[in-house]
GUDORO-976861 format. One record per residue (C-alpha): residue number from 1; residue in three letters; y, z, x. Coordinates in nm, 2 decimals, always signed. Last residue first. Example, Ala and Ser with C-alpha at 12.3 -4.5 7.8 and 13.67 -1.06 7.14 Angstrom:
BEGIN
site num=2&residu=SER&Y=-0.11&Z=+0.71&X=+1.37
site num=1&residu=ALA&Y=-0.45&Z=+0.78&X=+1.23
***
This chain:
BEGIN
site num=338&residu=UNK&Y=-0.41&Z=-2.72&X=+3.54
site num=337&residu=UNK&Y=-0.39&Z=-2.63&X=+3.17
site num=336&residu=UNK&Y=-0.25&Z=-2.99&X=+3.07
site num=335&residu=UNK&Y=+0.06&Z=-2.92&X=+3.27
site num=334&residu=UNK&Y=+0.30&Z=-2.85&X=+2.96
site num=333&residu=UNK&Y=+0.10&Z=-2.63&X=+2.81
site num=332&residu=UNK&Y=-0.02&Z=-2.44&X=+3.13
site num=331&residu=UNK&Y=+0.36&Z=-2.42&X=+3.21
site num=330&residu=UNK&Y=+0.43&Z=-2.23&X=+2.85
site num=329&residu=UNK&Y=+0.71&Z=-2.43&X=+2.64
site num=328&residu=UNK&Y=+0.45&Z=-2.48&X=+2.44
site num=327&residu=UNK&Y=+0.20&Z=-2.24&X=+2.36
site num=326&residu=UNK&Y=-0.10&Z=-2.12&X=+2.63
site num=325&residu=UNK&Y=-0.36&Z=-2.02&X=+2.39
site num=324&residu=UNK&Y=-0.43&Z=-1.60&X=+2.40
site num=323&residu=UNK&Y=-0.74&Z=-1.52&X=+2.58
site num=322&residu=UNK&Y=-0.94&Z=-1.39&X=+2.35
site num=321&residu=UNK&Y=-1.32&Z=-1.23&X=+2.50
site num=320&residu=UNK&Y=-1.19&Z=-1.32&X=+2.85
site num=319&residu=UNK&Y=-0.99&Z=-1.01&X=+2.87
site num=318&residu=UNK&Y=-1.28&Z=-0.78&X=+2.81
site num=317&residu=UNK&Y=-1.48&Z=-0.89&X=+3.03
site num=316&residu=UNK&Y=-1.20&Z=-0.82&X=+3.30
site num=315&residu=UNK&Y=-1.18&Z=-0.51&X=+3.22
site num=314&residu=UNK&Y=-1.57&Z=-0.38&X=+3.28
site num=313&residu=UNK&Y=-1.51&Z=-0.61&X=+3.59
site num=312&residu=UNK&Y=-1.19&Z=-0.40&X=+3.72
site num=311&residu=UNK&Y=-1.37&Z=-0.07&X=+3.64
site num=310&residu=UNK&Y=-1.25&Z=+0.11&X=+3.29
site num=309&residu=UNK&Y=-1.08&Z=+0.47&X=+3.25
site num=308&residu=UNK&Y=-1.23&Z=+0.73&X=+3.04
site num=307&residu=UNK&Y=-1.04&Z=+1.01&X=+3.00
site num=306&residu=UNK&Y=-0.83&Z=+0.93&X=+2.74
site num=305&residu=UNK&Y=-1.13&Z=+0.88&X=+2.53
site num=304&residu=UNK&Y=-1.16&Z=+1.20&X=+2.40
site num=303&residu=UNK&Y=-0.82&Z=+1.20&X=+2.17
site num=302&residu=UNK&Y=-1.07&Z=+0.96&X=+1.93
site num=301&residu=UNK&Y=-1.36&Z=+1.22&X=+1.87
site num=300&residu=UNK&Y=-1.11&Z=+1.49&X=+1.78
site num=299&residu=UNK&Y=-0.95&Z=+1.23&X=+1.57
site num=298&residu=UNK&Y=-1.25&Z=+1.19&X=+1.40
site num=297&residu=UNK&Y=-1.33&Z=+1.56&X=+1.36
site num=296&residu=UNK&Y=-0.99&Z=+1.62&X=+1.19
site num=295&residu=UNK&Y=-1.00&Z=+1.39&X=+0.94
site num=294&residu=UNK&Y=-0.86&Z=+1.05&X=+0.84
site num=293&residu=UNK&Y=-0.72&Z=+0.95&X=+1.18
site num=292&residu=UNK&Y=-0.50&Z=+0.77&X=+1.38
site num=291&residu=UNK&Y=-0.40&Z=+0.69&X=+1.74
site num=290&residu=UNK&Y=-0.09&Z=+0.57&X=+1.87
site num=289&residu=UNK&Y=-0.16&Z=+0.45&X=+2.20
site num=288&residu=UNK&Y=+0.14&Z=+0.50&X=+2.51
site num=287&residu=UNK&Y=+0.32&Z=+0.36&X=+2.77
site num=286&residu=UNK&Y=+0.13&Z=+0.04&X=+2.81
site num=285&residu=UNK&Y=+0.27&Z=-0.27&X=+2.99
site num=284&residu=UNK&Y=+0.08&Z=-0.13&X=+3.28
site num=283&residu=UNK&Y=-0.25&Z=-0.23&X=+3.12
site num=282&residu=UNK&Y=-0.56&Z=-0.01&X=+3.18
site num=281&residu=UNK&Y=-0.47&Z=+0.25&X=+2.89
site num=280&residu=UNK&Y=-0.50&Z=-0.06&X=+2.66
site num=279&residu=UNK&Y=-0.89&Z=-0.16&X=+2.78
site num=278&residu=UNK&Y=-0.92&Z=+0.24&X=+2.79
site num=277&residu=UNK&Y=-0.88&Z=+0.24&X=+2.40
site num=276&residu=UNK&Y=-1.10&Z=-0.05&X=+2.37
site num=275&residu=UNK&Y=-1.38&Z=+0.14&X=+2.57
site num=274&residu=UNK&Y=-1.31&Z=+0.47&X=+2.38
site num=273&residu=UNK&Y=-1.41&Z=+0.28&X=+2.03
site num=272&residu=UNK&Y=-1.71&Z=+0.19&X=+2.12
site num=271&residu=UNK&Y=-1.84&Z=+0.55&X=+2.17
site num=270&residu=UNK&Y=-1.92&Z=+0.66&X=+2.53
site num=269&residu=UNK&Y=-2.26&Z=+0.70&X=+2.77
site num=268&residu=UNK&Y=-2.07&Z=+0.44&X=+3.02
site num=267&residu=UNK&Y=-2.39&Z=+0.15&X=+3.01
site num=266&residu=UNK&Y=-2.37&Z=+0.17&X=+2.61
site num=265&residu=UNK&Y=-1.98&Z=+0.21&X=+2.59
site num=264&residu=UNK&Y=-1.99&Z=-0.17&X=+2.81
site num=263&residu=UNK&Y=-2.29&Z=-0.32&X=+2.62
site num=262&residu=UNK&Y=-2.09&Z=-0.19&X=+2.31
site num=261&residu=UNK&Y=-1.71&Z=-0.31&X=+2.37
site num=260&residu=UNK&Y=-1.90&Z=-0.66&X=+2.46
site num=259&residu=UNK&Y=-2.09&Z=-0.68&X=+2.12
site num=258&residu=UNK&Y=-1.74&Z=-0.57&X=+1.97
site num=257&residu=UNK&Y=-1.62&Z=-0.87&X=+2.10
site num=256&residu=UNK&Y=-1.85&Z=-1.11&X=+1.99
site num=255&residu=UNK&Y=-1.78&Z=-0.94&X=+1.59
site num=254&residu=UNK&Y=-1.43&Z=-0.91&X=+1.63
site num=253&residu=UNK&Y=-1.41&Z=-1.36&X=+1.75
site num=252&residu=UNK&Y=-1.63&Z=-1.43&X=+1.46
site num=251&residu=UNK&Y=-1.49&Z=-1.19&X=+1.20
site num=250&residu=UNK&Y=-1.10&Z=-1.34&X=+1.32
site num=249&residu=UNK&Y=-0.84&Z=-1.08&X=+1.23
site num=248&residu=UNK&Y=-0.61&Z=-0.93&X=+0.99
site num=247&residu=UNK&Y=-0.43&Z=-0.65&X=+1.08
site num=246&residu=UNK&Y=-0.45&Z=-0.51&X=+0.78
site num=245&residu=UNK&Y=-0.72&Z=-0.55&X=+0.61
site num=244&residu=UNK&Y=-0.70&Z=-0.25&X=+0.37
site num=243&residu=UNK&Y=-0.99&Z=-0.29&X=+0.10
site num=242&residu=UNK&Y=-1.34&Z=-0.30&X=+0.32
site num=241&residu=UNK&Y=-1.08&Z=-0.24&X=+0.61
site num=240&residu=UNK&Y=-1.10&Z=+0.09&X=+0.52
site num=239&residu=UNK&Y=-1.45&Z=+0.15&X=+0.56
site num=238&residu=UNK&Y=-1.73&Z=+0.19&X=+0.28
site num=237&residu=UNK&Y=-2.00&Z=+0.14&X=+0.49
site num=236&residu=UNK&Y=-1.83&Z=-0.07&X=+0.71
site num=235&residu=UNK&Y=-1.77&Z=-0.34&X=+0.48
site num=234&residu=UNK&Y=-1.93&Z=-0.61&X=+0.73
site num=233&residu=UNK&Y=-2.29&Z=-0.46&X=+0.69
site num=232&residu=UNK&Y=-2.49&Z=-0.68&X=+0.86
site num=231&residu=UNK&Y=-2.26&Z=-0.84&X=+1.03
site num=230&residu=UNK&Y=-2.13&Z=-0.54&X=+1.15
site num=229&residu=UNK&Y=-1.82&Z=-0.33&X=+1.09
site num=228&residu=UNK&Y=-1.89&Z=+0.09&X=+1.23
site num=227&residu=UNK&Y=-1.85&Z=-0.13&X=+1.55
site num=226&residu=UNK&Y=-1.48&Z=+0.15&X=+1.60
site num=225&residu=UNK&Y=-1.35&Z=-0.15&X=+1.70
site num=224&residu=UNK&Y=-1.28&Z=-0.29&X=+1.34
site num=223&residu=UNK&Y=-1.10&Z=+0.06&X=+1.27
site num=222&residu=UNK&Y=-0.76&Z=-0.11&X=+1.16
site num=221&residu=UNK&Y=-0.75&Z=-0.33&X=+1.48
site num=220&residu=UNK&Y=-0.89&Z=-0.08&X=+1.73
site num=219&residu=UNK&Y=-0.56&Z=-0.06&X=+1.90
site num=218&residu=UNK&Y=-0.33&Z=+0.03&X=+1.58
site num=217&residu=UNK&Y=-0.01&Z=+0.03&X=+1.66
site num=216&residu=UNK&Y=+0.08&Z=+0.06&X=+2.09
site num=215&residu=UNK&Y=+0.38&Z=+0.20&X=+2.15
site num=214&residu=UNK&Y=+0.56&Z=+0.02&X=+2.46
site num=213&residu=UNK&Y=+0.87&Z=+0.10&X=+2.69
site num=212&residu=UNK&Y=+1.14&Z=-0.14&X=+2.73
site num=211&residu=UNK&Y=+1.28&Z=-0.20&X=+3.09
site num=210&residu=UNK&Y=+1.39&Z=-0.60&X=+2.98
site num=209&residu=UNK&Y=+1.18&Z=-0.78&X=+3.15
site num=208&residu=UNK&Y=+0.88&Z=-0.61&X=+3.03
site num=207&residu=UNK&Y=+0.96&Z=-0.56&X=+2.76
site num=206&residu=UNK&Y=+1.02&Z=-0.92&X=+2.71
site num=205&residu=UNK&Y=+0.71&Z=-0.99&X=+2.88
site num=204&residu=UNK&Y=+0.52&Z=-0.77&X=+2.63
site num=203&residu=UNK&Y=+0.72&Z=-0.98&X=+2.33
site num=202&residu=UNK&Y=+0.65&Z=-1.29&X=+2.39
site num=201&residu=UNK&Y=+0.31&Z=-1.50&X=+2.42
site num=200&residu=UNK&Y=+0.13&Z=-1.13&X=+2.49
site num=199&residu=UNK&Y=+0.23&Z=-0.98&X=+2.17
site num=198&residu=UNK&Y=-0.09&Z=-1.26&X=+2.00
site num=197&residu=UNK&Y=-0.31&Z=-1.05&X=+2.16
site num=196&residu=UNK&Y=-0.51&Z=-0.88&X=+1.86
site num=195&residu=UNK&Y=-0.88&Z=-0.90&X=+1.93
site num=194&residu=UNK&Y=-0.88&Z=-0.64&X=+2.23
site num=193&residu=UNK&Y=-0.60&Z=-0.48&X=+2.05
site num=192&residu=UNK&Y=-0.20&Z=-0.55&X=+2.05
site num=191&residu=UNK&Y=+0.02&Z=-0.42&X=+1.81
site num=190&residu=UNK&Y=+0.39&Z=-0.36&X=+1.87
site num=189&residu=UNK&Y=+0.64&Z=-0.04&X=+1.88
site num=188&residu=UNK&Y=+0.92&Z=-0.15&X=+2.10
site num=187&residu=UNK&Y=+1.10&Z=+0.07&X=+2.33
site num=186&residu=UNK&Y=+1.46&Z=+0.23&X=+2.51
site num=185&residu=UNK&Y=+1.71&Z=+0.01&X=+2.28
site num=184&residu=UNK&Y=+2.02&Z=+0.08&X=+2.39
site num=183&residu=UNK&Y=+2.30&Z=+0.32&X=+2.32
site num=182&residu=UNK&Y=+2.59&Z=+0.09&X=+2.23
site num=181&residu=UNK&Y=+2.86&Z=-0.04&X=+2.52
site num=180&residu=UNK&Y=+2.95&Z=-0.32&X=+2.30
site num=179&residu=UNK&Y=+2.83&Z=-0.61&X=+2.53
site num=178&residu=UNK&Y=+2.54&Z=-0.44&X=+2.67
site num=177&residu=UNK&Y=+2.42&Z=-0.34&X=+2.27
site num=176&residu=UNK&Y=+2.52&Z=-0.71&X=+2.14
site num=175&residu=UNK&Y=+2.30&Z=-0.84&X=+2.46
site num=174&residu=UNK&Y=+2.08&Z=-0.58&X=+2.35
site num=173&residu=UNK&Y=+2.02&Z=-0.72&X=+2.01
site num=172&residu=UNK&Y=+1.97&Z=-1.09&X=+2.07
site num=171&residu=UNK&Y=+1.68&Z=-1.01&X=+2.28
site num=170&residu=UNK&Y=+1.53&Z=-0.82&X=+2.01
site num=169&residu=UNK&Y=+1.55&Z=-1.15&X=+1.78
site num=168&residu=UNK&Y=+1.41&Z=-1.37&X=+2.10
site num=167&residu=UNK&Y=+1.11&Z=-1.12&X=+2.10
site num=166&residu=UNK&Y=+1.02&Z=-1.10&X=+1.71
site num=165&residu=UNK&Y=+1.08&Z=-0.75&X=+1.60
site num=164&residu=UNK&Y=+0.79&Z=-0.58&X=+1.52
site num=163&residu=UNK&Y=+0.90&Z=-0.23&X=+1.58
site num=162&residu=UNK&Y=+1.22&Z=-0.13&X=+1.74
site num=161&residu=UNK&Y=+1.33&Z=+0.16&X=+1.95
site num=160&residu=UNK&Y=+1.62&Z=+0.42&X=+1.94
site num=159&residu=UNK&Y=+1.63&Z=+0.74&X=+2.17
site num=158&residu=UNK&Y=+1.84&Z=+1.08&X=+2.12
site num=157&residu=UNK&Y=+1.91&Z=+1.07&X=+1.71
site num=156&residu=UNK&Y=+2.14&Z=+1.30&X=+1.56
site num=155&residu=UNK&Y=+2.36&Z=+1.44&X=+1.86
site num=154&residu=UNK&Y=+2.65&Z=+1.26&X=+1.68
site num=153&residu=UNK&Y=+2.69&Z=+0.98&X=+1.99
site num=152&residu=UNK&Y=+2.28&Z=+0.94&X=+1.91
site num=151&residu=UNK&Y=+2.33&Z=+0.84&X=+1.54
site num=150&residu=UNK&Y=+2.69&Z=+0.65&X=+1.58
site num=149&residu=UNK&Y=+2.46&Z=+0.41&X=+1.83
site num=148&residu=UNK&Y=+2.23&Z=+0.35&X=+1.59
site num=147&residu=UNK&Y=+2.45&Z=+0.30&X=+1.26
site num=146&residu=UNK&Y=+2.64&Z=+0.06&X=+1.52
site num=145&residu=UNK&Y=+2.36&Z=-0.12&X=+1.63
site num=144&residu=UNK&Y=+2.25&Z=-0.18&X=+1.24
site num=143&residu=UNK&Y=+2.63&Z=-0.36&X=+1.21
site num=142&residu=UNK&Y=+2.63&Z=-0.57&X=+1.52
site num=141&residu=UNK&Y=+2.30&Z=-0.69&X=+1.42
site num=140&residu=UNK&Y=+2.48&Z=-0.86&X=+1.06
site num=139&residu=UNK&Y=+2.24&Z=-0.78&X=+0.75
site num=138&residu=UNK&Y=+2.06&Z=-1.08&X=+0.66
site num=137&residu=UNK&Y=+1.74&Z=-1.10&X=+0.87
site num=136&residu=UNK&Y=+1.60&Z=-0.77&X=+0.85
site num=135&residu=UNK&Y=+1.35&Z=-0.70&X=+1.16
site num=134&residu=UNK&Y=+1.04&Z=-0.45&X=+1.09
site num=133&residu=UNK&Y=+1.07&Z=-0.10&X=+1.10
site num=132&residu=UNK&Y=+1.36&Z=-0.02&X=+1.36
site num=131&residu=UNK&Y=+1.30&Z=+0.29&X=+1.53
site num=130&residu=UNK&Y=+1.44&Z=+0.63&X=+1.58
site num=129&residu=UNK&Y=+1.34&Z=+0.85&X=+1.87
site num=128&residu=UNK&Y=+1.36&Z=+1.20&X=+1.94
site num=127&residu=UNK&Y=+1.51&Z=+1.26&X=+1.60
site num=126&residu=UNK&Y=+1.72&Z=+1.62&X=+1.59
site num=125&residu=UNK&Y=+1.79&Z=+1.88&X=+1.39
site num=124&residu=UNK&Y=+1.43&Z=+1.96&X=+1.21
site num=123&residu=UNK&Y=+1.29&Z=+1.99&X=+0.90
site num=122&residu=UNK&Y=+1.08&Z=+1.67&X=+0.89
site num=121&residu=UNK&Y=+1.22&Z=+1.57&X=+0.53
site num=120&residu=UNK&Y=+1.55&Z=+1.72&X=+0.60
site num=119&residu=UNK&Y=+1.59&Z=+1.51&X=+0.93
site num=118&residu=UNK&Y=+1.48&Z=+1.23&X=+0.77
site num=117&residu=UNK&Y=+1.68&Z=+1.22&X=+0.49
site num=116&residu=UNK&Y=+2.01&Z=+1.20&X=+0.76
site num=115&residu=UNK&Y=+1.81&Z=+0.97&X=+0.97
site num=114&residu=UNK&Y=+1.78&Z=+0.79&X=+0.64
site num=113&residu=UNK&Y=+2.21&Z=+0.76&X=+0.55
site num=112&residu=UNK&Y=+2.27&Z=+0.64&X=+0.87
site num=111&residu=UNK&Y=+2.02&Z=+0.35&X=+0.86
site num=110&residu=UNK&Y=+2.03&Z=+0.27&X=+0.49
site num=109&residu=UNK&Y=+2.44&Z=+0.28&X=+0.50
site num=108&residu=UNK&Y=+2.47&Z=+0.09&X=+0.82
site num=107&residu=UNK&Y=+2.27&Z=-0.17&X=+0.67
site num=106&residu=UNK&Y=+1.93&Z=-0.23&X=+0.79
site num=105&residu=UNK&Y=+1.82&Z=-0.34&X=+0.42
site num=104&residu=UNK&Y=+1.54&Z=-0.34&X=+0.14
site num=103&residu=UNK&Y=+1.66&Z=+0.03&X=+0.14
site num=102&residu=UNK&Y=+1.97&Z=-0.18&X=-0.02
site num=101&residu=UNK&Y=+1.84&Z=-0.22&X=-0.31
site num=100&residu=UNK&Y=+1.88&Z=+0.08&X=-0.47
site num=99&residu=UNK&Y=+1.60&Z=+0.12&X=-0.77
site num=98&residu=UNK&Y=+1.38&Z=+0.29&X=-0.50
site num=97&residu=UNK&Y=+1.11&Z=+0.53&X=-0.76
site num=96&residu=UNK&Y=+0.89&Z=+0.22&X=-0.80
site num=95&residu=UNK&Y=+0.82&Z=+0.19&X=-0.43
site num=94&residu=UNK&Y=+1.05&Z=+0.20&X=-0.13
site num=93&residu=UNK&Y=+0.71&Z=+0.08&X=+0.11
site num=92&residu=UNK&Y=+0.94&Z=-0.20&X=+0.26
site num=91&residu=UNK&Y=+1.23&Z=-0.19&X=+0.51
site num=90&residu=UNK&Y=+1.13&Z=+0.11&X=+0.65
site num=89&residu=UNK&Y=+1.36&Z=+0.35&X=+0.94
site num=88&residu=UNK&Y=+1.12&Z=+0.49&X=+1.14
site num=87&residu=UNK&Y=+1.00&Z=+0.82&X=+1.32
site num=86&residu=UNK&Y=+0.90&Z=+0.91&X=+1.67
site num=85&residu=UNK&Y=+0.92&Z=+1.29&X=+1.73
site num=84&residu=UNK&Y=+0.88&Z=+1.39&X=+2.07
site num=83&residu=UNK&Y=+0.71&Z=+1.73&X=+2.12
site num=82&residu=UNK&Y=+0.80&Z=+2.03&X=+2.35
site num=81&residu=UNK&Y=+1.09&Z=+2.17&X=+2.12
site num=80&residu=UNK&Y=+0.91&Z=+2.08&X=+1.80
site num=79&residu=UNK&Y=+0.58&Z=+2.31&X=+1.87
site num=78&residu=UNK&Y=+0.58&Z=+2.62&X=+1.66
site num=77&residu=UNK&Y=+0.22&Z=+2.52&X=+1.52
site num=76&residu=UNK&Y=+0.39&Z=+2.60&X=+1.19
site num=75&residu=UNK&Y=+0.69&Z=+2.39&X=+1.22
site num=74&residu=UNK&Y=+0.48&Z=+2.09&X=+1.36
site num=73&residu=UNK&Y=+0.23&Z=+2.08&X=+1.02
site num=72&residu=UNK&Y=+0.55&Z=+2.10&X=+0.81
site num=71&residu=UNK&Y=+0.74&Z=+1.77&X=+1.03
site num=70&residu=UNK&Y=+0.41&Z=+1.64&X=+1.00
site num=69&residu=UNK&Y=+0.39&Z=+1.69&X=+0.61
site num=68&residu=UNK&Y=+0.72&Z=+1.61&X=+0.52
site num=67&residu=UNK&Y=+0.72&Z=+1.27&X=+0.72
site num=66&residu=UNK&Y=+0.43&Z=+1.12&X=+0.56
site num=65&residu=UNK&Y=+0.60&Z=+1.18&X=+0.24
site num=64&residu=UNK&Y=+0.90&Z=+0.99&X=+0.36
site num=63&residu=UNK&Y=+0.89&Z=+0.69&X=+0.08
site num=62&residu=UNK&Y=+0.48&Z=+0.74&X=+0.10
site num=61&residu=UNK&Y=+0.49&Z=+0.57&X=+0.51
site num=60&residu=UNK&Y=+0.74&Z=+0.40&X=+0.45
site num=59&residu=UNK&Y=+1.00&Z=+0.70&X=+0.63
site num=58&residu=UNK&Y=+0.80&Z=+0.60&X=+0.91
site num=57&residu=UNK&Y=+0.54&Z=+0.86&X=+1.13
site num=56&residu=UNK&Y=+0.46&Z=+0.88&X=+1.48
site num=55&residu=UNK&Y=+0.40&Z=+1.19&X=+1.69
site num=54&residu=UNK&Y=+0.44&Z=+1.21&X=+2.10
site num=53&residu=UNK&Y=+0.33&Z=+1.48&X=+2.25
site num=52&residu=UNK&Y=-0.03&Z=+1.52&X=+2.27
site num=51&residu=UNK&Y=-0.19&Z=+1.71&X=+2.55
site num=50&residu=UNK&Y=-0.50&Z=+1.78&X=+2.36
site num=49&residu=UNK&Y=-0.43&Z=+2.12&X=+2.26
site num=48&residu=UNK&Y=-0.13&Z=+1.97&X=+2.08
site num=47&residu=UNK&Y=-0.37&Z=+1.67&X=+1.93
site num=46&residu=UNK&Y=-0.59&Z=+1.95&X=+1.83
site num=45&residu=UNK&Y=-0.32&Z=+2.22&X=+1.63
site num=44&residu=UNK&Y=-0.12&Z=+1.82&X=+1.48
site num=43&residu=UNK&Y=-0.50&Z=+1.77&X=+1.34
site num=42&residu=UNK&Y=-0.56&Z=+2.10&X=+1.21
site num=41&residu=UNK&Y=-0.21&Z=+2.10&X=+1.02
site num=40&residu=UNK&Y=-0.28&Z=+1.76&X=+0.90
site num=39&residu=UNK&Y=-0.58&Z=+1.88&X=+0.71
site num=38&residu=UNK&Y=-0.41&Z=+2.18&X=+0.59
site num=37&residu=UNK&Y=-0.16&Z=+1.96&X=+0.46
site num=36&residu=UNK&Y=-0.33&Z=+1.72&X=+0.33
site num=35&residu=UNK&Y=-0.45&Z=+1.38&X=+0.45
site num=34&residu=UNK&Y=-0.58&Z=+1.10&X=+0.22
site num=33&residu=UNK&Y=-0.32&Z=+0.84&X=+0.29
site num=32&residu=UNK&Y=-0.47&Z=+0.53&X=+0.04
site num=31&residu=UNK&Y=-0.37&Z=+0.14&X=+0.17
site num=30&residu=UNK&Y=-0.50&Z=-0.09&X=-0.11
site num=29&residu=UNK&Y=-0.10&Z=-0.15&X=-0.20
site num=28&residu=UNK&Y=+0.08&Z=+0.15&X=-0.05
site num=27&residu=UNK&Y=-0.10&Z=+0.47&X=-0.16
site num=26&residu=UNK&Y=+0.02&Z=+0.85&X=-0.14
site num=25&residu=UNK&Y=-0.19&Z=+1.20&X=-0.01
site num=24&residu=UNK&Y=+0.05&Z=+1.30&X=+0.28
site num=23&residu=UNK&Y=-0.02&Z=+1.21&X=+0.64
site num=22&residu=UNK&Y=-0.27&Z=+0.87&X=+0.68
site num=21&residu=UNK&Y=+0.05&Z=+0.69&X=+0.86
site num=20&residu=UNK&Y=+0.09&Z=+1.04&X=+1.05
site num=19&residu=UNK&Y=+0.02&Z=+0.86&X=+1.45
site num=18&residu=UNK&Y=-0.07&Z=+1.07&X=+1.68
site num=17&residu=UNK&Y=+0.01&Z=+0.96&X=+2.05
site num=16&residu=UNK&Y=-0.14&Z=+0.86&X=+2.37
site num=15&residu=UNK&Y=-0.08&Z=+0.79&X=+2.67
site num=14&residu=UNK&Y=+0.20&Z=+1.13&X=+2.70
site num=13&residu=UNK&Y=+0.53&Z=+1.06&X=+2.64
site num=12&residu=UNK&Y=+0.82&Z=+1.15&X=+2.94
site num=11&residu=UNK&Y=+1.16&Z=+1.01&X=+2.83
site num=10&residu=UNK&Y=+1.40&Z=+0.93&X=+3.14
site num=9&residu=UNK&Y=+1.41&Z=+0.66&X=+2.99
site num=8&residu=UNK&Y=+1.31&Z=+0.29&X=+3.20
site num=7&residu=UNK&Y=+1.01&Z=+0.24&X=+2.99
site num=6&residu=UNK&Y=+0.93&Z=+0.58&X=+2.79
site num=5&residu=UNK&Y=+0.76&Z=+0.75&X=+3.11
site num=4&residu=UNK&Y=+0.43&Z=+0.82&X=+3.18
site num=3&residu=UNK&Y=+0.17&Z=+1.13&X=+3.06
site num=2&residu=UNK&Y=-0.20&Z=+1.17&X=+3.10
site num=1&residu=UNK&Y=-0.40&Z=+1.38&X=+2.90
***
């Protein structure tokens, strides 16, 4: 396993991480978490033996049940002081048992009041890093700061980090957070796949720009890259995506792209899926790949590829599969492409 730094943190994650969205036996809409305990416990024992420190989970993920279990599975593999916890505060997901509307909201109360929940749901003292779920429009961004920054000050939370903000609304934020003095926003959780580029317009060269450190949501675009989806069989065999397709994507476009992810895994002796996560591994914008799983043996299968790293040619096939558009105000927009 390799191992970087959080963007411009002093926060060392390794490339990539385990994501708990499947943690804890609930459904949201055709979405159905199927882990167990014992299940999660072996997965959290091989990600650790993998090199694995950084694990992912969202109080939306089964209004915290996701939580629970990893913070259980990380309790009995005695491993919380040499992991980082990444956990989020949902928008959505609150269910039929959330008559209090304002979990719909990033209001100081929701914020506070979840790392608090959160910190009894995973069983542990402190949140490595605490992101934003999802942007919320109506409540002010000076007041969410400040349920951030009151989070780290009380020893609480040590990092914050958003996930799928638009760009220009997360630029907003840390001019409020320079202005104010507030503790700062040290990532951004974002998809991007092979077929998925549309963070590339934006919000990578925000990050860029502006120090931030990137975790990387689902890289083989809800298992599409896995090739298990074919045109002859385009459920899978019984896949997720045959009911959860989420993130949606273009057939044509994943279909001519997975024939390139297989001539490539074909000539390296590796599974389709390892070639598109070392397409991700090979971008510097990258800090690290949340990867999930269903059972043990896949994501014993999946932690292999970080080994594998791509040649510049094996790469730049890759990028010329879906080259996002130029959009306007982009130079090649405005020139015509020339």
């Amino acid at each position: 396993m390799q191992y970087t730094q959080l963007g411009s943190s002093g926060l060392t994650v390794s490339r990539m991480a385990l994501g708990a969205m499947t943690f804890g036996q609930y459904s949201f809409s055709t979405f159905h978490a199927t882990v167990d305990q014992a299940g999660a416990d072996a997965m959290v024992g091989l990600a650790l033996d993998a090199g694995v420190n950084v694990f992912d989970t969202a109080e939306g993920y089964g209004q915290g049940r996701s939580e629970e279990v990893l913070g259980a599975a990380l309790r009995r593999a005695g491993a919380r002081d040499r992991t980082v916890i990444a956990t989020k505060v949902s928008t959505f997901d609150a269910g039929p048992q959330a008559v209090d509307p304002d979990r719909q909201r990033m209001s100081y109360r929701h914020v506070v009041g979840n790392a608090e929940a959160a910190l009894r749901r995973l069983g542990t003292d402190w949140i490595d890093l605490y992101q934003l779920h999802g942007p919320d429009f109506v409540t002010p961004w000076e007041e969410t700061l400040r349920a951030l920054d009151d989070l780290v000050s009380r020893g609480l939370v040590r990092y914050v980090g958003w996930s799928n903000l638009p760009a220009w609304y997360a630029a907003r934020a840390e001019g409020i957070q320079r202005r104010r003095g507030y503790a700062p926003f040290v990532s951004a959780q974002v998809y991007l796949s092979v077929i998925g580029r549309d963070a590339e317009h934006e919000i990578l060269p925000y990050c860029r720009a502006a120090g931030l450190g990137t975790l990387i949501w689902s890289p083989l675009a809800g298992g599409f890259l896995t090739g298990k989806y074919t045109r002859d069989d385009p459920a899978g065999g019984g896949g997720r995506r045959a009911e959860f397709n989420v993130p949606p994507i273009d057939l044509d476009l994943g279909h001519q792209a997975v024939d390139v992810l297989r001539e490539i895994a074909k000539r390296r002796e590796v599974p389709v899926a390892h070639v598109a996560y070392a397409w991700l591994f090979a971008r510097p914008e990258v800090s690290s790949v949340i990867v999930g799983a269903s059972r043990p043996e896949q994501l014993a299968g999946n932690l292999a590829a970080a080994d594998l790293s791509l040649t510049g040619e094996e790469v730049a096939a890759l990028n010329s599969i879906d080259p996002p558009a130029p959009l306007y105000p982009h130079p090649l927009w405005l020139t015509g492409g020339e």
